[in-house]
FINUSE-335294 format. One line per 10 residues: their letters; for each residue x, y, z of N, C-alpha, C. Coordinates in nm, 4 decimals. Atoms other than C-alpha are relative to their C-alpha. Example, Ala and Ser with C-alpha at 12.3 -4.5 7.8 and 13.67 -1.06 7.14 Angstrom:
BEGIN
as> 0.0890 -0.1190 0.0000 1.2300 -0.4500 0.7800 0.0900 0.1200 0.0000 | -0.0820 -0.1190 -0.0060 1.3670 -0.1060 0.7140 -0.0770 0.1090 0.0730
This chain:
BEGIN
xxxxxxxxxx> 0.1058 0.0977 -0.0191 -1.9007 14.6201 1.4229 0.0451 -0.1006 0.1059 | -0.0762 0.1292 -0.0772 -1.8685 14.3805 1.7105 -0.0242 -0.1206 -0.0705 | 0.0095 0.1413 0.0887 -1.7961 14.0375 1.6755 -0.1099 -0.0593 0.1115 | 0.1095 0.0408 -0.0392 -2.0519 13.7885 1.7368 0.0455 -0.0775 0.1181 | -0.1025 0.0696 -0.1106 -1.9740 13.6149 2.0965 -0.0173 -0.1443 -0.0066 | -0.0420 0.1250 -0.0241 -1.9909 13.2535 2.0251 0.0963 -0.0056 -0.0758 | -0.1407 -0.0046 0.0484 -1.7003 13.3131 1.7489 0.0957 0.0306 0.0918 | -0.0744 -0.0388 -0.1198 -1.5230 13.4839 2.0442 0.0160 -0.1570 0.0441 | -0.0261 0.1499 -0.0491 -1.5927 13.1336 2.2406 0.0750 -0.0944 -0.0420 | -0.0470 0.0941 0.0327 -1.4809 12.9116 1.9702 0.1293 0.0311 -0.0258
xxxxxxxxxx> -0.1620 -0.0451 0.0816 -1.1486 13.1421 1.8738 0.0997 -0.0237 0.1630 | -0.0713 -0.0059 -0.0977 -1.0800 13.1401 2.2856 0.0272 -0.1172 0.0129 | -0.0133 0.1023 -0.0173 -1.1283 12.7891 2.2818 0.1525 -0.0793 -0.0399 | -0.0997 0.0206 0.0929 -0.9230 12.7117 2.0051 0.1614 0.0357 0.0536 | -0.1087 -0.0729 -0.0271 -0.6546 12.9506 2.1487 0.0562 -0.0774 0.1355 | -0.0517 0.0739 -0.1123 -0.6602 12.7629 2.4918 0.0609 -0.1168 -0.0470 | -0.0448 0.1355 0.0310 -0.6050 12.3995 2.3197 0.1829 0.0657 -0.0654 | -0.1545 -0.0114 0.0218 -0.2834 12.5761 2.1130 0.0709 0.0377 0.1124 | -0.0681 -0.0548 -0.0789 -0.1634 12.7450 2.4484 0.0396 -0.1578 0.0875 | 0.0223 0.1034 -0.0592 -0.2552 12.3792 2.6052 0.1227 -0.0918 -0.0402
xxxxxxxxxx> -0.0757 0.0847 0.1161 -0.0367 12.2041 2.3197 0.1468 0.0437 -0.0088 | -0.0903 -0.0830 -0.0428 0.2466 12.4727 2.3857 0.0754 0.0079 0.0946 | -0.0515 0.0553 -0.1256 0.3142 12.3981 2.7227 0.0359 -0.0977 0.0428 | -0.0032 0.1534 0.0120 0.3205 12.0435 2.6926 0.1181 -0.0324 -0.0784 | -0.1023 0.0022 0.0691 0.5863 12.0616 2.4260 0.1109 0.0517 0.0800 | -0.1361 -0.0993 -0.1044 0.7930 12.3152 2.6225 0.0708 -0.0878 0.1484 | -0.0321 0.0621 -0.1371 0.7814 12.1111 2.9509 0.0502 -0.1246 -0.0518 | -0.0914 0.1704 0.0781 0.8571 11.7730 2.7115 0.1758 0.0744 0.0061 | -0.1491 0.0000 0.0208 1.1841 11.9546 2.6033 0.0773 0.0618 0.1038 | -0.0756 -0.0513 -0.1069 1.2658 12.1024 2.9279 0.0424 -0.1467 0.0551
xxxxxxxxxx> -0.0464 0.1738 -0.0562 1.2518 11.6958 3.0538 0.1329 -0.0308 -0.0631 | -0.1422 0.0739 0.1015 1.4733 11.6004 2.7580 0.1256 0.0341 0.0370 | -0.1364 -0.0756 -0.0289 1.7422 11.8679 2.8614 0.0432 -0.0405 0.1562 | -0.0217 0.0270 -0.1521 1.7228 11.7734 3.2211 0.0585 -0.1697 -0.0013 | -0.0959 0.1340 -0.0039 1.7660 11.3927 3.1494 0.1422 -0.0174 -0.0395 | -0.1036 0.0481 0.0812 2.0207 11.4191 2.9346 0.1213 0.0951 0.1021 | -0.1154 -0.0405 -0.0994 2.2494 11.6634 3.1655 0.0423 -0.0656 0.1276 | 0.0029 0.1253 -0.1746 2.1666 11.4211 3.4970 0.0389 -0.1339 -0.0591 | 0.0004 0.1498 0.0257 2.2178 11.1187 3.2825 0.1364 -0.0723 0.0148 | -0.1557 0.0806 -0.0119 2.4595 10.8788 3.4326 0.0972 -0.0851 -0.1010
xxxxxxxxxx> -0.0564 0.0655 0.0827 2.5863 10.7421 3.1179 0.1041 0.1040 -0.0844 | -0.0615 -0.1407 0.1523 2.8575 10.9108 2.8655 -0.0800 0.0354 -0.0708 | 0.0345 -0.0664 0.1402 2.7769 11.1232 2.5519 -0.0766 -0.1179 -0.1035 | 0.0644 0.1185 0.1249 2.7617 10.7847 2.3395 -0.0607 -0.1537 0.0446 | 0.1156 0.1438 -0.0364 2.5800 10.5461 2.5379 -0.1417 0.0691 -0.0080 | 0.1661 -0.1161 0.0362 2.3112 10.8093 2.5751 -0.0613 -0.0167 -0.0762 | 0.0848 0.0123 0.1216 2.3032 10.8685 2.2372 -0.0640 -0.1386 -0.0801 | -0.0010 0.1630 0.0314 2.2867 10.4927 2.1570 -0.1286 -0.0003 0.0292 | 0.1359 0.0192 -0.0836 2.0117 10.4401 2.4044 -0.0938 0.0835 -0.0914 | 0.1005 -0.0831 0.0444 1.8309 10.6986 2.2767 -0.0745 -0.0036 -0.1897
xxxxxxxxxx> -0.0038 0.0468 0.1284 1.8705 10.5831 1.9098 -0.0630 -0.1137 -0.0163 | 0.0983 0.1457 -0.0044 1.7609 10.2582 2.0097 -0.1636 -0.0002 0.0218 | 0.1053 -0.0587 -0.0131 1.4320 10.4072 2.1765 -0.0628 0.0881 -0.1128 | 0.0835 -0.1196 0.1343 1.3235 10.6408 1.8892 -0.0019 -0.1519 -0.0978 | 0.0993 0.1068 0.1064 1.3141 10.3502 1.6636 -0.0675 -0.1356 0.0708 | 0.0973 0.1033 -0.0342 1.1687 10.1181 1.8954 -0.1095 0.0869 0.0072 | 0.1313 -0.0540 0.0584 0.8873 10.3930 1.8720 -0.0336 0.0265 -0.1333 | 0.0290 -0.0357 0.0949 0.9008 10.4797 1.5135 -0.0634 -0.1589 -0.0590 | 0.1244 0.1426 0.0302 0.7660 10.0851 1.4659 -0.0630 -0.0446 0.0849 | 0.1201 0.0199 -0.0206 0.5409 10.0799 1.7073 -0.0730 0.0778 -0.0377
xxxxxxxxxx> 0.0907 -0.1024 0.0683 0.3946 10.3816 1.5448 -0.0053 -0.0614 -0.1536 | 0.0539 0.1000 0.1655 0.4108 10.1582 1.1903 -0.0697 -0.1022 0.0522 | 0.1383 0.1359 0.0010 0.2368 9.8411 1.3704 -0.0786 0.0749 0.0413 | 0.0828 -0.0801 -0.0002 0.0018 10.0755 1.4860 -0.1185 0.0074 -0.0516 | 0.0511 -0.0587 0.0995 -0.0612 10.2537 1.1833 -0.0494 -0.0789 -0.0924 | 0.0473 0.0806 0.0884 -0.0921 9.9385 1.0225 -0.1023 -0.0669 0.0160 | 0.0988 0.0442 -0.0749 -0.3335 9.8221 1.2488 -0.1209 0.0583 0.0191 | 0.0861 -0.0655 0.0151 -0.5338 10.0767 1.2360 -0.0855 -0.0243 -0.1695 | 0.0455 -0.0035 0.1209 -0.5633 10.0693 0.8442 -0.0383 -0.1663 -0.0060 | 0.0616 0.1433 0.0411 -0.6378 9.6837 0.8513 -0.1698 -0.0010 0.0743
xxxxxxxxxx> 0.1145 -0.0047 -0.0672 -0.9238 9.7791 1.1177 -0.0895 0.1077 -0.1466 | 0.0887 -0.1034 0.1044 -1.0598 10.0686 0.8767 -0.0366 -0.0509 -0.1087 | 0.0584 0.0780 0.0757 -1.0619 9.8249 0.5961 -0.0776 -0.0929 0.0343 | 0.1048 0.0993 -0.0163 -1.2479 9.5703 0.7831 -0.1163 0.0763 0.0328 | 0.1025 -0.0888 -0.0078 -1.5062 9.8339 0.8649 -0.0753 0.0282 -0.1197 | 0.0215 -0.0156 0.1032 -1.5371 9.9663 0.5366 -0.0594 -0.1549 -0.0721 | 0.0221 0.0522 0.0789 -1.5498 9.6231 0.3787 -0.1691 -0.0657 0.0482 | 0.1274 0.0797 -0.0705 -1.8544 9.4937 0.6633 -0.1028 0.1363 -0.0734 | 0.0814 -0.1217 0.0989 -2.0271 9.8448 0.4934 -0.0577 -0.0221 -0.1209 | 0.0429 0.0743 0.1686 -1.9869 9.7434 0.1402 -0.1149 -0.1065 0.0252
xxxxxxxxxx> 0.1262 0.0950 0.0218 -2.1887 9.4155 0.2273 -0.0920 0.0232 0.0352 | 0.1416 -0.1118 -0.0386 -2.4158 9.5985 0.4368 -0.0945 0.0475 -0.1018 | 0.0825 -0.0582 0.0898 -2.5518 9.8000 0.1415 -0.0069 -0.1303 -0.0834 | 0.0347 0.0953 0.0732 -2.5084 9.5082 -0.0902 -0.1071 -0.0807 0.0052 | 0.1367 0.0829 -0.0148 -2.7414 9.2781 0.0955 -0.0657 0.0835 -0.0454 | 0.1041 -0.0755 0.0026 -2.9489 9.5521 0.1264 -0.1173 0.0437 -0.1078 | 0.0033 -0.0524 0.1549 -2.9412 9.6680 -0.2211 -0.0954 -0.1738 -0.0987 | 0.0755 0.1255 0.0051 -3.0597 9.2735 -0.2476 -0.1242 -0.0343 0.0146 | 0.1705 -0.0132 -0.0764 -3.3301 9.2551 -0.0625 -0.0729 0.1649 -0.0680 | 0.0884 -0.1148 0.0171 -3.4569 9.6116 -0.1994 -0.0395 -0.0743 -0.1731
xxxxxxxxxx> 0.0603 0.0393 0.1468 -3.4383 9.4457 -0.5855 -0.0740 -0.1568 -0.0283 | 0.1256 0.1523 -0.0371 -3.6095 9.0824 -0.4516 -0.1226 0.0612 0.0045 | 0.0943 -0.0770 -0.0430 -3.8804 9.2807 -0.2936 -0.0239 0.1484 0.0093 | 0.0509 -0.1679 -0.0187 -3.9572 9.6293 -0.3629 -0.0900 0.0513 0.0636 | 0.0681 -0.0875 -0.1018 -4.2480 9.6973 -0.1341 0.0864 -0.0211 0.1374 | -0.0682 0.0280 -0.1271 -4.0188 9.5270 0.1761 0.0935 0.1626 0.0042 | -0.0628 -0.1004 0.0071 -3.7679 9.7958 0.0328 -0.0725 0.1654 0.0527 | 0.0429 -0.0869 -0.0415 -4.0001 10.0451 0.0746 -0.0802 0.0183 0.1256 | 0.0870 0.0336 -0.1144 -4.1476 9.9334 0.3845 0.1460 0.0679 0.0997 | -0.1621 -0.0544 -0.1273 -3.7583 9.9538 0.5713 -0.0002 0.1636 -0.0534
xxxxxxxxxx> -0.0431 -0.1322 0.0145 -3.7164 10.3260 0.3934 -0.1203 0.1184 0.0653 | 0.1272 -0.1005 0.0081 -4.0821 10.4740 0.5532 0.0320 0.0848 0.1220 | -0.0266 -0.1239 -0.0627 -4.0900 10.7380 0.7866 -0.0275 -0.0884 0.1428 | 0.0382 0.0585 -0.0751 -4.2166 10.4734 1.0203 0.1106 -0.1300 0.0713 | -0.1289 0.1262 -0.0217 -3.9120 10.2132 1.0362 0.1177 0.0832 -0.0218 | -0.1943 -0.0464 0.0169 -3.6101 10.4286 0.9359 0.0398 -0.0676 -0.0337 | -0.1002 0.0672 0.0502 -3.3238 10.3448 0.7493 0.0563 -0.0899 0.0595 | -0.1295 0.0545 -0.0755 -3.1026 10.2779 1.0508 -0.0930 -0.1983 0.0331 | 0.0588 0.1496 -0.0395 -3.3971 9.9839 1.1760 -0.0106 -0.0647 -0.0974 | 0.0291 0.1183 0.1074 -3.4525 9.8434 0.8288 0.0858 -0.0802 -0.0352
xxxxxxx> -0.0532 0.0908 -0.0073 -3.1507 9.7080 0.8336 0.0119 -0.1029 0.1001 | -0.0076 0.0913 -0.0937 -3.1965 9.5228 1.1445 -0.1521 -0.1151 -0.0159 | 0.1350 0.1159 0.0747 -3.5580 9.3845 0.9713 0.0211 -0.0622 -0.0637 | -0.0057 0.1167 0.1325 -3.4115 9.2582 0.6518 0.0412 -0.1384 0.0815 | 0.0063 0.1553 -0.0042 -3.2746 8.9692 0.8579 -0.1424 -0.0593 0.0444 | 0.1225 0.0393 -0.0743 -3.6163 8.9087 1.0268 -0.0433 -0.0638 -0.1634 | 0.0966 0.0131 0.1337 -3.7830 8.9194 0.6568 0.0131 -0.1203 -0.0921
């Protein structure tokens, strides 16, 4: 049975990004081997240096990460009140509620009415 050709598309796709991701790694550790044989420093300044650098990235990858999760909670929490008002205004006024949910206003605009209302 053949296969169907947009699976083809998405498996070649797929296959280019790992071949993409593959080469990129390979040519990183070909760099690494090249610095480190040209590198004008001894064995243990190198490694020093290089000890020092990996954890000056391993915490900027924690402020980051932490930065990220303080953003995702402030997102999330502007959400929560989002529905809350909302959920407000739908049990004040139940026809308003049903006025923002009609096929005619959409969800997404009724929240930009409740402040009008």
């Amino acid at each position: 049975m053949p296969e169907d050709p947009i699976s083809m598309t998405e498996q070649d796709e797929h296959c280019e990004g790992v071949s993409t991701i593959a080469w990129f790694l390979t040519g990183a550790a070909i760099g690494v081997t090249a610095a480190l044989l040209f590198a004008p420093r001894s064995g243990r300044v190198t490694r020093r240096y290089l000890s020092n650098k990996t954890q000056e990235g391993k915490d900027a990858v924690a402020h980051t990460g932490s930065d990220i999760v303080d953003a995702g909670r402030d997102v999330f929490e502007r959400g929560r009140k989002l529905v809350e008002r909302r959920r407000r205004l739908v049990r004040a006024r139940p026809q308003t509620g049903a006025r923002l949910n009609s096929p005619e206003v959409g969800p997404s605009r009724g929240v930009c009415l409740r402040a009008r209302a």
